[in-house]
C-alpha positions, -999 to 999 in steps of 0.1 A, spaced: -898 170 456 -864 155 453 -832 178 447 -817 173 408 -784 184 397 -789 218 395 -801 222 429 -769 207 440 -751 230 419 -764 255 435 -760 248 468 -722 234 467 -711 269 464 -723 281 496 -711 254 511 -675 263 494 -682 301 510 -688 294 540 -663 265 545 -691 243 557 -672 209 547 -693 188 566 -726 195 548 -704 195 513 -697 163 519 -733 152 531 -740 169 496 -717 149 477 -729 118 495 -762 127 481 -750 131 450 -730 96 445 -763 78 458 -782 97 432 -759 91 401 -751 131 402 -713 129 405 -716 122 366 -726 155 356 -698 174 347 -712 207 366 -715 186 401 -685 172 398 -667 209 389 -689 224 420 -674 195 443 -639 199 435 -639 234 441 -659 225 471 -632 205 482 -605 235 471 -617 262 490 -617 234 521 -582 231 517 -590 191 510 -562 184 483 -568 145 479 -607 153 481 -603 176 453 -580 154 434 -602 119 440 -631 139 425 -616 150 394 -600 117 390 -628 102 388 -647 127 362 -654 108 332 -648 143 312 -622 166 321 -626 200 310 -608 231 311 -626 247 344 -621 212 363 -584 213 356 -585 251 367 -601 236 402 -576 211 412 -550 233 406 -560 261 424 -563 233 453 -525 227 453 -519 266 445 -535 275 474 -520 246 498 -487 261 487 -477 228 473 -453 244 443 -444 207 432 -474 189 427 -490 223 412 -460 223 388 -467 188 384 -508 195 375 -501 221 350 -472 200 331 -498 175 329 -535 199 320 -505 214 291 -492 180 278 -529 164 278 -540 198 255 -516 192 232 -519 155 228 -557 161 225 -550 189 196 -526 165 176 -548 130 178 -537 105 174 -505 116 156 -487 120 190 -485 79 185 -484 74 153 -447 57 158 -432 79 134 -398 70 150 -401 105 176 -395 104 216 -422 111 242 -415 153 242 -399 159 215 -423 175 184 -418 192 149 -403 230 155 -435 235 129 -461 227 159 -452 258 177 -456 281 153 
């Protein structure tokens, strides 16, 4: 019996408790040989794998590389920087998680070309 996603799901987490990078990243290996790393809830399992490591580019390179970011995998990365103490580039993450969730709620408007700049918006989108 070979292990499917959920299987890996399950085990990245005790990986992530016990700070066992090593097998986490056999485990991963596993996964990107196995077409895994596409699924969103691997891919969310492996960045907080690589959070709890303390493996900041690790993290980042996996969620980079998620073809859908969600909510929870934009919670994982920055918790990564959070907890490495690195203010800026956690600043830096949440500026861009915000921005991205407000150009995903207008559309396309946000390029329409109606003549505003890159930040500025309508007082009426706020309120």
């Amino acid at each position: 019996m070979k292990p499917d996603p959920v299987t890996v799901c399950s085990i990245l987490p005790a990986c992530s408790n016990l700070k066992d990078l090593k097998s986490g990243k056999e485990i991963h290996g596993f996964a990107v040989r196995h077409g895994m790393v596409e699924n969103l809830f691997v891919s969310n399992a492996l960045v907080n794998l690589y959070a709890k490591c303390l493996c900041v580019s690790e993290a980042q390179a996996v969620f980079d590389l998620m073809p859908h970011q969600e909510v929870v995998s934009s919670n994982g990365v920055l918790t990564t920087y959070y907890t490495n103490r690195d203010v800026v580039s956690f600043l830096e993450r949440v500026v861009l998680v915000l921005c991205s969730l407000w150009i995903s709620s207008k559309g396309s408007k946000c390029f329409s070309g109606d003549g505003m700049e890159w930040g500025e918006t309508e007082s009426s989108d706020f309120v």
